[in-house]
N, C-alpha and C positions, 0 to 999 in steps of 0.2 A: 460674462459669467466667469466664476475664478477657477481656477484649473482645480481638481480633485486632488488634497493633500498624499490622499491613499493610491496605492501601488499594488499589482497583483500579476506574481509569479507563479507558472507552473515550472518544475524541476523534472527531469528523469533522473533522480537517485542514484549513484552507480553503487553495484553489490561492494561491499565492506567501507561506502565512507558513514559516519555519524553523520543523523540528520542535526546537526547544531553546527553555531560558526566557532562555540569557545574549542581547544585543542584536549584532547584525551589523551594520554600517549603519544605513539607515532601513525595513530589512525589518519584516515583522509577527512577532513569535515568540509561543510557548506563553502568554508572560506577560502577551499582548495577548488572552486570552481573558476571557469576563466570569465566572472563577471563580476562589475564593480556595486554590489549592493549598498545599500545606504545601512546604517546603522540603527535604522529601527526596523528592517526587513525582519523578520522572522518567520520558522516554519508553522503552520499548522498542523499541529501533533507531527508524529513521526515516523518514521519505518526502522524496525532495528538495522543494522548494519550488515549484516547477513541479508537483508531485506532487499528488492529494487523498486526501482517504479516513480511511480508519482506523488511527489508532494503539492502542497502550497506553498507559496511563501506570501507575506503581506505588512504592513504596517497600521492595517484595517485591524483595531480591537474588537468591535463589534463582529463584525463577521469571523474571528477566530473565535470571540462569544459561542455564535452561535452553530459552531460547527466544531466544537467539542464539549458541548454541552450535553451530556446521555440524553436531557428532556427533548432537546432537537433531534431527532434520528435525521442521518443522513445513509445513504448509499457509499459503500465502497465495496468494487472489484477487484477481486486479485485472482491472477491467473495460476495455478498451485501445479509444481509438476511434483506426483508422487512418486512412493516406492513401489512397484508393483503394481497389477492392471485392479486399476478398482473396480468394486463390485456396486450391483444396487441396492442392494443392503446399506452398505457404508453411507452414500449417497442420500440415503434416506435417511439413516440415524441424522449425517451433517444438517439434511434439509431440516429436522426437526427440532435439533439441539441437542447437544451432550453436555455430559458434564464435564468442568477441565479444573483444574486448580487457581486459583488465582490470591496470591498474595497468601498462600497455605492455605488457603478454606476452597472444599466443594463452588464451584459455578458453573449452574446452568444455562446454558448460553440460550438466545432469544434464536427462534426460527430463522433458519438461509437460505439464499435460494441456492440450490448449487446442481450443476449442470455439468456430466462427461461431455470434453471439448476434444477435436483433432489438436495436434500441437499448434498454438497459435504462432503467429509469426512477429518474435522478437529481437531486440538485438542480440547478440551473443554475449554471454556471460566470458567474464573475464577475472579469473581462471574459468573455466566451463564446471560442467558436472562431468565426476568423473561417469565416463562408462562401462558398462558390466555386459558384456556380450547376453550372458545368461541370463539376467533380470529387467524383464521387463520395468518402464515406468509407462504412465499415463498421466493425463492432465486433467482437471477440472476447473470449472471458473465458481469462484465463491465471492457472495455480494452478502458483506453482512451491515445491520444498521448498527452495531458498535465496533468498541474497538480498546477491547481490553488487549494487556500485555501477550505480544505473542500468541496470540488468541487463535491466529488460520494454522500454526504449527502444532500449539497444544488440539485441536480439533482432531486434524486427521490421522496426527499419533492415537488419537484417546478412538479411533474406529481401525488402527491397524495401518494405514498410508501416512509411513512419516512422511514428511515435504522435504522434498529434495533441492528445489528452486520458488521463490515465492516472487512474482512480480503484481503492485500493484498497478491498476491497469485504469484505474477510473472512480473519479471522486465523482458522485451523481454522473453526470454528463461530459465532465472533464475528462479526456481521455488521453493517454502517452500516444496515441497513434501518429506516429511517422518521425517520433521524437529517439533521438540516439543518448546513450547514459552521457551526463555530466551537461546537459544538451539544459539552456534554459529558455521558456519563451512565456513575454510581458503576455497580460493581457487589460484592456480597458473595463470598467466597471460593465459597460452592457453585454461583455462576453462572459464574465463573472454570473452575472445575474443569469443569465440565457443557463448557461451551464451549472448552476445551482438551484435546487429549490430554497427559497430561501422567505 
């Protein structure tokens, strides 16, 4: 049988590089990782730069098809530390949808599930957050089926809990678990599959 042309990378993001390999200023991108990518690797979609967590990367057309496609909803996690101890109020607005601006017009965002978490246990941000003896934060984990710009930042400003740290945590089933930033690890098409609904 002939080996599988396609490739499939999970990434741990580190905070402030661009998810892309071209060069933006003197930002860090993809291509400052310490691995040899082939040249048709790419990510699926992305996390802003300020953002961490999990990517994909792939040379699978099809499957970045169908995992940024709005009509395919998929699952993604991000673990959100706030400003301040949120409330169940908030929690509920997030769960239900708010509105946030996108591209200057009104959007209503589709239902999330979103869940007050203990602080999960991640790698350390680099620089940290700063801390404020006097202001509390708190955490929540937010699973939404899209993925408009910016979208888990503009959310918990638009109920009052700006986001202080956003890591994403889990594409469906894919998870950063045990994974360190800048940290990349292959996977074979049946871990893919297993870990996506697809």
């Amino acid at each position: 049988m002939k080996p599988s042309p396609y490739r499939y990378f999970l990434i741990y993001k580190p905070y402030l590089m661009l998810s892309q390999f071209s060069k933006e200023g003197d930002k860090p991108t993809l291509a400052d990782l310490d691995f040899p990518f082939e040249k048709d690797i790419y990510p699926v979609g992305r996390l802003d730069s300020d953002s961490e967590g999990l990517l994909l990367l792939t040379n699978d057309k099809q499957l970045n098809h169908r995992l940024l496609n709005p009509k395919f909803r998929h699952q993604r996690t991000y673990y959100v530390q706030v400003d301040g101890q949120i409330t169940d109020e908030a929690i509920r607005q997030l769960s239900q949808g708010v509105t946030i601006a996108v591209d200057g017009k009104p959007y209503a965002t589709l239902p999330a599930q979103v869940l007050a978490i203990p602080e999960p246990v991640l790698p350390e941000r680099n620089p940290p957050i700063r801390y404020r003896a006097n202001i509390p934060t708190s955490w929540v984990a937010i699973t939404l089926q899209e993925g408009k710009n910016r979208q888990v930042r503009k959310m918990t400003a638009a109920v009052g809990f700006p986001t202080l740290r956003l890591v994403r945590w889990a594409i469906e089933k894919l998870t950063a678990e045990g994974m360190q930033p800048g940290e990349v690890r292959e996977l074979d098409w049946p871990a893919v599959k297993q870990g996506l609904t697809l």
